[in-house]
DRENFI-997138 format. One record per residue (C-alpha): x, y, z; residue number from 1; residue in three letters. Coordinates in nm, 2 decimals, always signed. Layout:
BEGIN
+--------+--------+--------+------+------+
:      u :      v :      w : resi : resn :
+--------+--------+--------+------+------+
:      X :      Y :      Z :  NUM :  ala :
...
+--------+--------+--------+------+------+
This chain:
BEGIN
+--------+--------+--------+------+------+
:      u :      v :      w : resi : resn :
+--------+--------+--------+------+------+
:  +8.24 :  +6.17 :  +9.71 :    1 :  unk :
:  +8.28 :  +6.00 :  +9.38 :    2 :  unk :
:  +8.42 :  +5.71 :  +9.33 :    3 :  unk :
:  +8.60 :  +5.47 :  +9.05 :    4 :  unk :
:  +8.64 :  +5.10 :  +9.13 :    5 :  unk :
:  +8.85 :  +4.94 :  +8.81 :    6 :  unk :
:  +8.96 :  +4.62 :  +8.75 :    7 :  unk :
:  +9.11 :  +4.41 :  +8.46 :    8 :  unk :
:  +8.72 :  +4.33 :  +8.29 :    9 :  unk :
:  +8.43 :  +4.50 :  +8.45 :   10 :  unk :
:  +8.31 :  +4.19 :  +8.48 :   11 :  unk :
:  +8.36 :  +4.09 :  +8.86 :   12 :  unk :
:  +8.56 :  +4.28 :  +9.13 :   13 :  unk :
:  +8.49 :  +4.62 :  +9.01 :   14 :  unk :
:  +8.13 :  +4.56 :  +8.98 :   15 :  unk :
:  +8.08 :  +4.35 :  +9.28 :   16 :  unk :
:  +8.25 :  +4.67 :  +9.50 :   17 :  unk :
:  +8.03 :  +4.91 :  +9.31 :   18 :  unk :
:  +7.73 :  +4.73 :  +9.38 :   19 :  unk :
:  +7.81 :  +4.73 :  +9.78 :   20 :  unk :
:  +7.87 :  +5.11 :  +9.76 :   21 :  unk :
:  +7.52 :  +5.17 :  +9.60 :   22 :  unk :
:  +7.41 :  +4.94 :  +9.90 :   23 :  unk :
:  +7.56 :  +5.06 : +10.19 :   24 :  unk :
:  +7.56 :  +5.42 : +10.09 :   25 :  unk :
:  +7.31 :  +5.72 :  +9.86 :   26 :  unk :
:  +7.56 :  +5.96 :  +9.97 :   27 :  unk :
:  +7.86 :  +5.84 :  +9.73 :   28 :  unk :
:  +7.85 :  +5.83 :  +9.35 :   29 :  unk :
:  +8.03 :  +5.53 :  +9.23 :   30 :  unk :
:  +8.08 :  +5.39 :  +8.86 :   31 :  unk :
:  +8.32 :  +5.09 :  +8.77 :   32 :  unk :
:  +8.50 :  +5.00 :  +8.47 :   33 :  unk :
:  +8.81 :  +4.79 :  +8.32 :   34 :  unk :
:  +9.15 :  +4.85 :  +8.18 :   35 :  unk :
:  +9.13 :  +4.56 :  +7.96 :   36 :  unk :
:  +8.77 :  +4.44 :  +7.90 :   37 :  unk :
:  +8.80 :  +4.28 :  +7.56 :   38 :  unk :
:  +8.55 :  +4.03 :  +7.50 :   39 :  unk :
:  +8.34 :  +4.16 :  +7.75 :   40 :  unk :
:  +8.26 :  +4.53 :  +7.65 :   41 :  unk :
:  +7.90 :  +4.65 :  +7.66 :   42 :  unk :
:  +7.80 :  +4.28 :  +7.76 :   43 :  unk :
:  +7.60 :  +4.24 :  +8.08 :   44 :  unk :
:  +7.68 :  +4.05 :  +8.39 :   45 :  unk :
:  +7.38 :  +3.81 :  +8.30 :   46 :  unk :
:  +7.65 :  +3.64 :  +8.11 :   47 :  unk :
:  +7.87 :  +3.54 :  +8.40 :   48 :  unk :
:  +7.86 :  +3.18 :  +8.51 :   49 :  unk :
:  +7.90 :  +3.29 :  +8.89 :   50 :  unk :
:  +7.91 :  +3.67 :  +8.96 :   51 :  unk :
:  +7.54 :  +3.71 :  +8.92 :   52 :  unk :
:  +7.51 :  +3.41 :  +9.17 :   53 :  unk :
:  +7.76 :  +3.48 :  +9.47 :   54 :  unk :
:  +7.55 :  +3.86 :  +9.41 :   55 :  unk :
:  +7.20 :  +3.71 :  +9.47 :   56 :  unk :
:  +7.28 :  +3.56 :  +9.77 :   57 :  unk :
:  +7.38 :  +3.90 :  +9.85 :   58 :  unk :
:  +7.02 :  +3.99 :  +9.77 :   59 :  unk :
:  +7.20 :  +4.24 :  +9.51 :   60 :  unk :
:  +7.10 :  +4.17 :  +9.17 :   61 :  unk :
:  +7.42 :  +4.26 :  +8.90 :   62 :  unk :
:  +7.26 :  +4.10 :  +8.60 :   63 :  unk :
:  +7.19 :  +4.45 :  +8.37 :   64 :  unk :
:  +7.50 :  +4.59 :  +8.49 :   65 :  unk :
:  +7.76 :  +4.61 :  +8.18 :   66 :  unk :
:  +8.11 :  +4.60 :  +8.14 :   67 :  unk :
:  +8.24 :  +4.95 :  +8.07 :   68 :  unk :
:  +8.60 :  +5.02 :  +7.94 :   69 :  unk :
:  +8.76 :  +5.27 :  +8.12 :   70 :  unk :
:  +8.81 :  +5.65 :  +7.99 :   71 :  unk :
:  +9.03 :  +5.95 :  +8.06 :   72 :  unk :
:  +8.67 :  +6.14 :  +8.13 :   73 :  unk :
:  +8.58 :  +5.88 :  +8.38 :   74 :  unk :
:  +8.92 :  +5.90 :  +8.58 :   75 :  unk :
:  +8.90 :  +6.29 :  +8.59 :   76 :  unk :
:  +8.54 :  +6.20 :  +8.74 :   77 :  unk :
:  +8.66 :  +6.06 :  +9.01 :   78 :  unk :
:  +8.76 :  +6.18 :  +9.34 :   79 :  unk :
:  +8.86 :  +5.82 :  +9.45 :   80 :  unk :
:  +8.96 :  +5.55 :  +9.27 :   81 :  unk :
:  +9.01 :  +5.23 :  +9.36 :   82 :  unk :
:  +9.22 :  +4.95 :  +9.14 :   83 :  unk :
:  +9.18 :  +4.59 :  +9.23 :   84 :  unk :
:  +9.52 :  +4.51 :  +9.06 :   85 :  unk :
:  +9.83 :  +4.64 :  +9.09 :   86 :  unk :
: +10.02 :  +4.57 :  +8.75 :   87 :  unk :
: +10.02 :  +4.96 :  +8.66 :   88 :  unk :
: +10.24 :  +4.83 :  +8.33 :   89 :  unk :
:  +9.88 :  +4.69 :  +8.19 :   90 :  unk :
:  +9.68 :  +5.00 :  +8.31 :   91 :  unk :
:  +9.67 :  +5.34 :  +8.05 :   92 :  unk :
:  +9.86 :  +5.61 :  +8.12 :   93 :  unk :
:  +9.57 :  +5.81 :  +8.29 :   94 :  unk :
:  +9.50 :  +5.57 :  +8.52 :   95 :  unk :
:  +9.88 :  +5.49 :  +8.60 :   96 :  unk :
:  +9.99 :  +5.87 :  +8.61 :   97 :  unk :
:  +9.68 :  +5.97 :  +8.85 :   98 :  unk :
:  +9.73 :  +6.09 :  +9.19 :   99 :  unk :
:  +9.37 :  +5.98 :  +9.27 :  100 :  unk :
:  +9.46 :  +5.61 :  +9.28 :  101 :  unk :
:  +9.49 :  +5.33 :  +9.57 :  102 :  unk :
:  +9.54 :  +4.97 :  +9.53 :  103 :  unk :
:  +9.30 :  +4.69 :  +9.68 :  104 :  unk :
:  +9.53 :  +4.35 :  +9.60 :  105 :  unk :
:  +9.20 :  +4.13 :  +9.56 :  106 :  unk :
:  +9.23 :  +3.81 :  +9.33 :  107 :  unk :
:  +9.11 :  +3.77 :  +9.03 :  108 :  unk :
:  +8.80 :  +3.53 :  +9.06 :  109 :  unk :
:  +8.76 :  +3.47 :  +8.71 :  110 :  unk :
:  +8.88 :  +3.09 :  +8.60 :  111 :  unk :
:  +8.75 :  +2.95 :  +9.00 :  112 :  unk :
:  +8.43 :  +2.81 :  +9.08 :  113 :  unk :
:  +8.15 :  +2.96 :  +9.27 :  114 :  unk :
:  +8.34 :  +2.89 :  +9.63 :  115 :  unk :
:  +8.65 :  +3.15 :  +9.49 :  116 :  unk :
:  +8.39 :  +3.38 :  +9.37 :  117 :  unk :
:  +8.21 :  +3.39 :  +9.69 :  118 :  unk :
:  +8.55 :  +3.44 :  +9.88 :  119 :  unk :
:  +8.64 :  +3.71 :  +9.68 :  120 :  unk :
:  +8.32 :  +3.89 :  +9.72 :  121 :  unk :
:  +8.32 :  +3.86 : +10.10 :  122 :  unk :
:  +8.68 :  +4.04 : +10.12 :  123 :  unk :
:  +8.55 :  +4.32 :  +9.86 :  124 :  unk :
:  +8.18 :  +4.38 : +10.11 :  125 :  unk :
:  +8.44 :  +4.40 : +10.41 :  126 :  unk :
:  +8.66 :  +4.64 : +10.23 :  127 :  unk :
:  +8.38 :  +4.86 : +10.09 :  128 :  unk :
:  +8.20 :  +4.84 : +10.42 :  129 :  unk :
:  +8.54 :  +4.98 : +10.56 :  130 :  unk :
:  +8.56 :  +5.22 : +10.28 :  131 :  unk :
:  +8.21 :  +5.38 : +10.34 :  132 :  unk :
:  +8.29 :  +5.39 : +10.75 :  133 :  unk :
:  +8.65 :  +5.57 : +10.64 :  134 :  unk :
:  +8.52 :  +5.80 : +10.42 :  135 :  unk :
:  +8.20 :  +5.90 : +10.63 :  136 :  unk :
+--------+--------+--------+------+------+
């Protein structure tokens, strides 16, 4: 199965859940990008003042990993496709109109500290781990 995890920046959700795939399962290919990265296209997690940290206590470094905007190509990739927000107004017409799509309402971690990140990237390694047990 292939799978798409977006969120807003391909900075921290998307990439965090991506990362847990590629742990928990070889079987799956997965890929992650944004609907809106802005500032942060083609720069690398290394950047971040807290996803690369709740991630290494993870023992999963994210520090290369780039934010990607995503693409028409990307979402007819896909078999599954996973949006951590679900203000379809924002997201481009591809993404809004697919069939493909299913929601995971997970905050946005990006203006808390390091104890919001960490909480956010516990509820995304229960859902993936959930995800990877549904789906195999």
């Amino acid at each position: 199965m292939k799978v798409l995890f977006v969120c807003k920046g391909n900075v921290g959700r998307s990439q965090m859940a991506e990362a847990f795939l590629k742990k928990y399962s070889s079987k799956y290919k997965v890929k992650s990008a944004g609907y809106a990265p802005g500032y942060w296209v083609g720069r690398n997690l290394d950047m971040t003042k807290y996803v690369k940290v709740c991630m290494d206590e993870e023992d999963i470094n994210v520090r290369h990993k780039i934010s990607k905007k995503i693409t028409k190509r990307m979402v007819d990739w896909a078999e599954k496709i996973i949006v951590f927000d679900s203000k379809k107004q924002d997201w481009p017409d591809f993404l809004r109109n697919s069939t493909k799509v299913e929601t995971w309402e997970v905050d946005d971690p990006r203006h808390g500290d390091l104890e919001v990140h960490r909480k956010t990237r516990d509820d995304i390694k229960k859902r993936v781990q959930s995800l990877v047990n549904d789906i195999s």
